[in-house]
C-alpha positions as CSV (number, residue, x, y, z in Angstrom):
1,X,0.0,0.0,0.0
2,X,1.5,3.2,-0.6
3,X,1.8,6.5,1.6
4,X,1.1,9.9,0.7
5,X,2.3,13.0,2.5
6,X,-0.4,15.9,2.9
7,X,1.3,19.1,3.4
8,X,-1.2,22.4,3.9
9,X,0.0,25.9,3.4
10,X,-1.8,29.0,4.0
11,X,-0.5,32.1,2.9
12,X,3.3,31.8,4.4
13,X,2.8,29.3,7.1
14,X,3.3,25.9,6.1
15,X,2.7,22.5,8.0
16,X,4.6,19.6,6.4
17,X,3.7,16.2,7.0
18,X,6.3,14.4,8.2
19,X,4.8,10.6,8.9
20,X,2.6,10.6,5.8
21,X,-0.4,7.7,5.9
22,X,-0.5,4.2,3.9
23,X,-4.3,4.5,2.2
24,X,-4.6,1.9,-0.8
25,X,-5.4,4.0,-3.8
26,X,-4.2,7.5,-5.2
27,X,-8.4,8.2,-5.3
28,X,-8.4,7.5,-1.6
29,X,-5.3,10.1,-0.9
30,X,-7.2,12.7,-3.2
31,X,-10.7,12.3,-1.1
32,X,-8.8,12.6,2.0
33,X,-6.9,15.8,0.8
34,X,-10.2,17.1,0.1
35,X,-11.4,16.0,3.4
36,X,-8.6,18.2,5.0
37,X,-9.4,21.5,3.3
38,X,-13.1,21.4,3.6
39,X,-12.3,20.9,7.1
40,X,-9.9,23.6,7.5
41,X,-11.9,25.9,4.9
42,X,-15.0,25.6,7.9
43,X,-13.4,28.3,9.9
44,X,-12.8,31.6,8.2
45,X,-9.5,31.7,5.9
46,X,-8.5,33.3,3.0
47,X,-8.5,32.1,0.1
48,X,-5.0,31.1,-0.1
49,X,-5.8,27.6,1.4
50,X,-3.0,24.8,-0.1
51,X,-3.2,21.1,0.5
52,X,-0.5,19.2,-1.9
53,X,-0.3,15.4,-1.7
54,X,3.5,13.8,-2.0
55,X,4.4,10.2,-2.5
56,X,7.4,8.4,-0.3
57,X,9.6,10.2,-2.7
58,X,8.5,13.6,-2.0
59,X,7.0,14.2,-5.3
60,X,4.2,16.3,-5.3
61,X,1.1,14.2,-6.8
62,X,-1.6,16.9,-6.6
63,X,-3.1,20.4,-5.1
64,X,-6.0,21.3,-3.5
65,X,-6.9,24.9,-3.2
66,X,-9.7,27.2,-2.4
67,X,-10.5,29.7,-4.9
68,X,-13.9,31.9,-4.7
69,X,-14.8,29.5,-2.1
70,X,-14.9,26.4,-4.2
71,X,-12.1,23.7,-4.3
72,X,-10.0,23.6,-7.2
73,X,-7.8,20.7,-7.9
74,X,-4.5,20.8,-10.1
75,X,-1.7,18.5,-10.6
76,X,2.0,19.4,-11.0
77,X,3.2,19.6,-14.8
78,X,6.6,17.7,-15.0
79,X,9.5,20.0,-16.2
């Protein structure tokens, strides 16, 4: 099973995940990214609200971010 890291960043502060968590399925990391922002997004924030998903490796998979209030997913191009 793999692990995926879930970093969140909010405007300068950012909270890195250092232990990361085995879930079965890249689908099941997403859902539970998403979890993490709408739970964070409950209490008043701006709209600079991050959560990017890493693998073991540190790579970042994907990016969850609030923008006008709605969540907004995007995944990092490769170079």
């Amino acid at each position: 099973m793999p692990r995926f890291f879930f970093d969140v960043s909010e405007k300068a502060d950012v909270y890195h995940d250092a232990c990361g968590i085995m879930l079965p399925t890249f689908g099941a990391a997403r859902e539970r990214a998403l979890a993490i922002v709408r739970r964070l997004k409950a209490t008043p924030r701006e709209d600079d609200l991050v959560c990017t998903v890493r693998d073991i490796g540190g790579r970042r998979l994907l990016e969850i971010r609030f923008q006008s209030g709605k969540p907004v997913y995007s995944s990092p191009t490769t170079p």
